[in-house]
C-alpha positions as CSV (number, residue, x, y, z in Angstrom):
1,X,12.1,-8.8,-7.1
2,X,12.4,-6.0,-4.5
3,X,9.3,-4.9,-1.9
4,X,9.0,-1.7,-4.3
5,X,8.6,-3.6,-7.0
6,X,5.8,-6.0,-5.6
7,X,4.1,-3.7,-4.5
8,X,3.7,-1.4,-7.7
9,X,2.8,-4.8,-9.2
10,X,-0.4,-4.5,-7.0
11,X,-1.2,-1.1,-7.0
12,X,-1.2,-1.1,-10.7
13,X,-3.5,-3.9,-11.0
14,X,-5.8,-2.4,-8.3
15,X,-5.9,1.0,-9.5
16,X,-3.8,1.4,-13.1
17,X,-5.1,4.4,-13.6
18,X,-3.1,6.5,-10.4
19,X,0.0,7.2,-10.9
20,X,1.7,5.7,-8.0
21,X,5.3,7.0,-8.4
22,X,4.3,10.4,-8.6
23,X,1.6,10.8,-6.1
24,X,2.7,12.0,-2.4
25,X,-0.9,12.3,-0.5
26,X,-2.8,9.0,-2.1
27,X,-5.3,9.0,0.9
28,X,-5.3,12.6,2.1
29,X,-6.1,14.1,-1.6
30,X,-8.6,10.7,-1.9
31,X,-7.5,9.0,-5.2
32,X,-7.3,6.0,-3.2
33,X,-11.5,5.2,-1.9
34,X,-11.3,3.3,1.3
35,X,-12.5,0.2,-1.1
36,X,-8.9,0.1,-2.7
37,X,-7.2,0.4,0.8
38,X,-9.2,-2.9,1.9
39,X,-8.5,-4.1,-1.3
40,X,-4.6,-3.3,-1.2
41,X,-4.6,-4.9,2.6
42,X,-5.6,-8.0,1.3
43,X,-3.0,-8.1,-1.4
44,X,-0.5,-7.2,0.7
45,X,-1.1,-9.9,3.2
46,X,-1.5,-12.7,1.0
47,X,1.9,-11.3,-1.2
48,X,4.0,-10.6,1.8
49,X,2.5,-12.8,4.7
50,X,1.8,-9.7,6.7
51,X,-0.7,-8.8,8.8
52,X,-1.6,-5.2,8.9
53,X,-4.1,-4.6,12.5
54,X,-6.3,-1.9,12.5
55,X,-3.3,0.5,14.2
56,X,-1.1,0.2,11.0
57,X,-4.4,1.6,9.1
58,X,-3.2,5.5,9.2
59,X,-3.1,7.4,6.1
60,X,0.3,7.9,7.0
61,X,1.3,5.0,5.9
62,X,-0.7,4.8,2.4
63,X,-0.1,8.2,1.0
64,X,2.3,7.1,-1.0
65,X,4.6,4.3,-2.2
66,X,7.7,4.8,-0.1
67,X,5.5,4.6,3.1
68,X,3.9,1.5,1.7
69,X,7.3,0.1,1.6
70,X,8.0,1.3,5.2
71,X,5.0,-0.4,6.6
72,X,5.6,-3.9,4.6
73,X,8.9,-4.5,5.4
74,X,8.2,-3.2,9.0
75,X,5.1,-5.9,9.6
76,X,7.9,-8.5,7.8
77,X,9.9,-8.1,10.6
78,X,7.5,-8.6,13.1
């Protein structure tokens, strides 16, 4: 199973009802609350043993799915 594919798992068990292909601006617009971002953090580190630090926590890199991917397979490398 690709990254993409994990991670839309998550998201739509957290939040099923956001449309996470579509949506471009996930943190600016507020669909995600900060709740589901500490939520999604946790997920993400137990799924992909990451570890995101508080500098990875930019909206940047939650508004939407292709910049989740970025920031997952960036912290795998790590």
């Amino acid at each position: 199973m690709s990254t993409r594919e994990q991670l839309m798992e998550i998201l739509e068990e957290l939040r099923p009802d956001i449309d996470f292909e579509n949506e471009q601006a996930l943190i600016d617009d507020h669909i995600m609350e900060s709740f589901d971002v500490v939520a999604l953090v946790s997920s993400l580190a137990d799924e992909f043993d990451i570890t995101v630090r508080p500098k990875d926590l930019l909206p940047k890199n939650f508004n939407n799915v292709d910049a989740m991917v970025e920031l997952i397979e960036r912290l795998m490398e790590e």
